[in-house]
N, C-alpha and C positions, 0 to 999 in steps of 0.2 A: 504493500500500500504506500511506504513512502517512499518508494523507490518511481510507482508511478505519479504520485504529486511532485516531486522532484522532475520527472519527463517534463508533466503538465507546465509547472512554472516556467521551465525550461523552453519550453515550445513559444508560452505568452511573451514571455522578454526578448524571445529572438521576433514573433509578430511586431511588439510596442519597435524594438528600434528600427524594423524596417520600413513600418510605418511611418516613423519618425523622420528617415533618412528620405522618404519618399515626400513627406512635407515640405521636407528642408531642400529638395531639388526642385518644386515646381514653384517654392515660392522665391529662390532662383534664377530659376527660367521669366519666372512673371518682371523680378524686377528688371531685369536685361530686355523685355521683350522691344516695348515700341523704338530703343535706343540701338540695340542691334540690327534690328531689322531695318535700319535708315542708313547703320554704319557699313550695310553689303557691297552698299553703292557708290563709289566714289563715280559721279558724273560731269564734273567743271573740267573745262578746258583750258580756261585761263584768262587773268581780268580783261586784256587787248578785244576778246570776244564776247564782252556785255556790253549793252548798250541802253543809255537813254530814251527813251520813245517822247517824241514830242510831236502833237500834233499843232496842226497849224490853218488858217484857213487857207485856202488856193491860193490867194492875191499875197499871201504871205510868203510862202512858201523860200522864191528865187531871196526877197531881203531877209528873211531867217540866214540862209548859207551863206552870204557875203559877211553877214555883221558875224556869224559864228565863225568860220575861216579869218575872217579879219582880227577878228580878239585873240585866237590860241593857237592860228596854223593850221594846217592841214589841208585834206582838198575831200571835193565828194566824188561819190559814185556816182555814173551817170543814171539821171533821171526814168524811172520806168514806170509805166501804168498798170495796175495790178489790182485783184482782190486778193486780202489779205487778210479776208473774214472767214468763218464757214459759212455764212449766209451773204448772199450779192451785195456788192457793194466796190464803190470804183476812188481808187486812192493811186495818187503820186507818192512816189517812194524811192526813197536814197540813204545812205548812210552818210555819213559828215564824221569822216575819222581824225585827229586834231592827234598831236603827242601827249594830249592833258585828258583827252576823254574823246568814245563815240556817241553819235546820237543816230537813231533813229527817228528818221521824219516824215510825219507823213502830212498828207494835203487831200483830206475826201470831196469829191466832188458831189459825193452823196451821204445821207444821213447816215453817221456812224452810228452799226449795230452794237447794243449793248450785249457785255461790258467794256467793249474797247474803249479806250481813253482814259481808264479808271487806272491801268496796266503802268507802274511808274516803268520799269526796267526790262529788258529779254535780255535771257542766260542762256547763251549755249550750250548743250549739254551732248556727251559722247553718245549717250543711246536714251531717246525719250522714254523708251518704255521704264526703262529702268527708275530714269529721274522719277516719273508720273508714281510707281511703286515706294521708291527713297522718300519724296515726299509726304504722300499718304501713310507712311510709317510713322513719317517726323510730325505726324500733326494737321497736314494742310490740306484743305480740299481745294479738287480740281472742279473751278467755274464753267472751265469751256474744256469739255473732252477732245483732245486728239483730233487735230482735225490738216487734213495735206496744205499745201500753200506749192508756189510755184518752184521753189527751191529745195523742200524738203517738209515739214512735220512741224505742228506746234499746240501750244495747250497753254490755259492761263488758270496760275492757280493764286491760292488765295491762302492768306497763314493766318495764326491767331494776331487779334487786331484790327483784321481788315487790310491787311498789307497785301495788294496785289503784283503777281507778277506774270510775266510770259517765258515758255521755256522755248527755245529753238530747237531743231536737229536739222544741218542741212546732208542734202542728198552726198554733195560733196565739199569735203573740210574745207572752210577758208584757209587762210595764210599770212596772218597780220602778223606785224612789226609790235613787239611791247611795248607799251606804254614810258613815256619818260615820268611822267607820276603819275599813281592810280589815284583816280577819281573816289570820289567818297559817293557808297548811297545814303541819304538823310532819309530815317524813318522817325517818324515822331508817332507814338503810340502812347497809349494813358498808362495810368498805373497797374491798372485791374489786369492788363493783356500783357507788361512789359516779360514778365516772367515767363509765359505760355510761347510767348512768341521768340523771344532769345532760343530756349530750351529749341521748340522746332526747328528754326534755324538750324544752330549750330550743328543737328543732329545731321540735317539733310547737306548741310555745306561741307562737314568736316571742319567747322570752324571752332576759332576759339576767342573770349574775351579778352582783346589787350589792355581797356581801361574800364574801371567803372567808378564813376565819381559822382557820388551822392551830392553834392556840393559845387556843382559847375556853377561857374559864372553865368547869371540869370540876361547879363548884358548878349550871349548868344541868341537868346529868342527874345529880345526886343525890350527884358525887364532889368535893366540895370540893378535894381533893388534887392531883386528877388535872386535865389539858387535854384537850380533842378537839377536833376539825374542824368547825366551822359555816359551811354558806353559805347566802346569803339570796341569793332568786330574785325574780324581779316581771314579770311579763304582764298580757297584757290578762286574763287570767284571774283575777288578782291575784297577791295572796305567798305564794311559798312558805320553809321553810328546811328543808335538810336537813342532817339532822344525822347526823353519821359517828362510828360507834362500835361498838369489840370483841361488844357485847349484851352486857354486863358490866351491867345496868341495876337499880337498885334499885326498888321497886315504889314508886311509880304511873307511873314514865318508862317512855317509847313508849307507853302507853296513850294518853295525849292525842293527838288528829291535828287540834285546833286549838285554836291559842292566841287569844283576842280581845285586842286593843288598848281602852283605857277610860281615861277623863280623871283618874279618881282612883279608885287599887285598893281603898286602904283603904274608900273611902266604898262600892263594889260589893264587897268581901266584906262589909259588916256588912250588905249586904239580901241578900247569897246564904244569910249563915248564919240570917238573920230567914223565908227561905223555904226552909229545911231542907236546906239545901248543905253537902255537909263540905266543910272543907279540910284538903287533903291534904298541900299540902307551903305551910309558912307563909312568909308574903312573903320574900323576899332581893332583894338588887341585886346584880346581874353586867351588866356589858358598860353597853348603852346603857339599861337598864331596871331596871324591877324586878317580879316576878313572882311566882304561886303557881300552885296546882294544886289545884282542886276537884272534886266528887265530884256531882254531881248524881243526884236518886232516881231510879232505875232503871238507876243503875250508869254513865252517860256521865262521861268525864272530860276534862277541858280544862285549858288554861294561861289563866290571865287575866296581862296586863303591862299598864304603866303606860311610858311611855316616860319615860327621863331617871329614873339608878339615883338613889338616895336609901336614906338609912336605915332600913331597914323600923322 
């Protein structure tokens, strides 16, 4: 008899610990899940092949690219006529490649179908299918499913926040020259989403935080007074910074969704304003730079800095 309650116990303690052991793996597996399953995917190609989307109306379109090639360099692609939606619709379309940043520009001659234009950025990615998977692991739904275009494959997704973007995949690889300095993407997001959204990110970028400062100088979005939250990101996609704020925002903040980098601001505002560029908000120095915010014709608006703050 005690030889079989001894079996007995014996059987139950080897059941508890592999029950145990089985707990301890799937709760495991749970916390790696949505993290790993984004981390399968490395899909960026690299900053030279993201781009700004800026649209613009028709009559705008030709003074957009003068006053943009005027301020940072560069030249465009020649001009073509294209649908670039899944649903009809007829747009002028060029890239405006600069050594500071690209842009995508478009010019619809008809009502642009929604959500286009909400679209701050396109990312190139090695294999859509994959990115479209990476993504939806990290978090983000896809607004506009997969849809061909004349070059290749695209899709617009969407992350926590409300931060939209577009993915590319072309038929066949472009071939750009890197950048002389990567461009920043500016996300401004509330508080509620800042954490939801980093976290996705980073999962589907492979990126990582290089700053986060509870304490920025409030003078970057228009409140001298006041501090907010800035963190600076960086991937193979390039930079990003998101910026966290009540939407308390004076105008022309959050309109910018890139800032360019440039060896000397003053010297690029005096050809932005010589090729009809407002400025909107006149140089200052906060943090590690120094900065403005211009206006270019047909309404796009951007941050130009200068790194290493100085006296405006």
């Amino acid at each position: 008899m005690a030889a079989a309650r001894h079996r007995s116990m014996s059987l139950e303690v080897i059941m508890m610990r592999s029950l145990a052991a089985a707990a301890a793996l799937w709760a495991a597996l749970a916390a790696v899940g949505p993290a790993q399953a984004g981390a399968e995917a490395a899909v960026a190609v690299a900053p030279q092949y993201d781009t700004t989307h800026v649209y613009v109306a028709p009559e705008d379109v030709d003074r957009f690219v003068q006053s943009f090639i005027a301020t940072f360099g560069g030249r465009s692609t020649k001009q073509v006529v294209a649908t670039v939606t899944p649903t009809p619709s007829s747009t002028t379309s060029q890239l405006i490649q600069t050594p500071v940043g690209t842009v995508s520009l478009f010019g619809f001659t008809t009502p642009i179908p929604y959500p286009f234009g909400t679209e701050r950025t396109g990312y190139l990615v090695t294999d859509m299918d994959a990115a479209i998977k990476a993504a939806r692991a990290a978090g983000a739904a896809v607004i506009v499913q997969t849809f061909p275009d004349p070059i290749g494959r695209d899709a617009v997704i969407q992350w926590p926040g409300g931060v939209n973007m577009q993915f590319y995949w072309h038929t066949t690889k472009p071939d750009y020259a890197p950048f002389a300095t990567v461009p920043e993407n500016r996300v401004y997001v509330s508080p509620d989403s800042v954490e939801a959204f980093v976290a996705s990110f980073r999962t589907f970028s492979h990126g990582r935080v290089v700053s986060d400062d509870a304490k920025a100088p409030g003078i970057e979005i228009g409140r001298p007074s006041d501090s907010y939250r800035r963190l600076r990101l960086a991937s193979d996609f390039g930079r990003m910074t998101v910026l966290v704020t009540d939407g308390h925002l004076p105008y022309p903040y959050g309109h910018e969704t890139t800032g360019y980098e440039v060896a000397d601001l003053g010297a690029t505002l005096a050809k932005a304003k010589a090729a009809g560029v407002s400025v909107l908000v006149e140089p200052y120095a906060a943090g590690d730079r120094t900065a403005a915010i211009v206006r270019f014709p047909g309404g796009y608006v951007a941050e130009i800095h200068q790194l290493g703050a100085k006296a405006p």
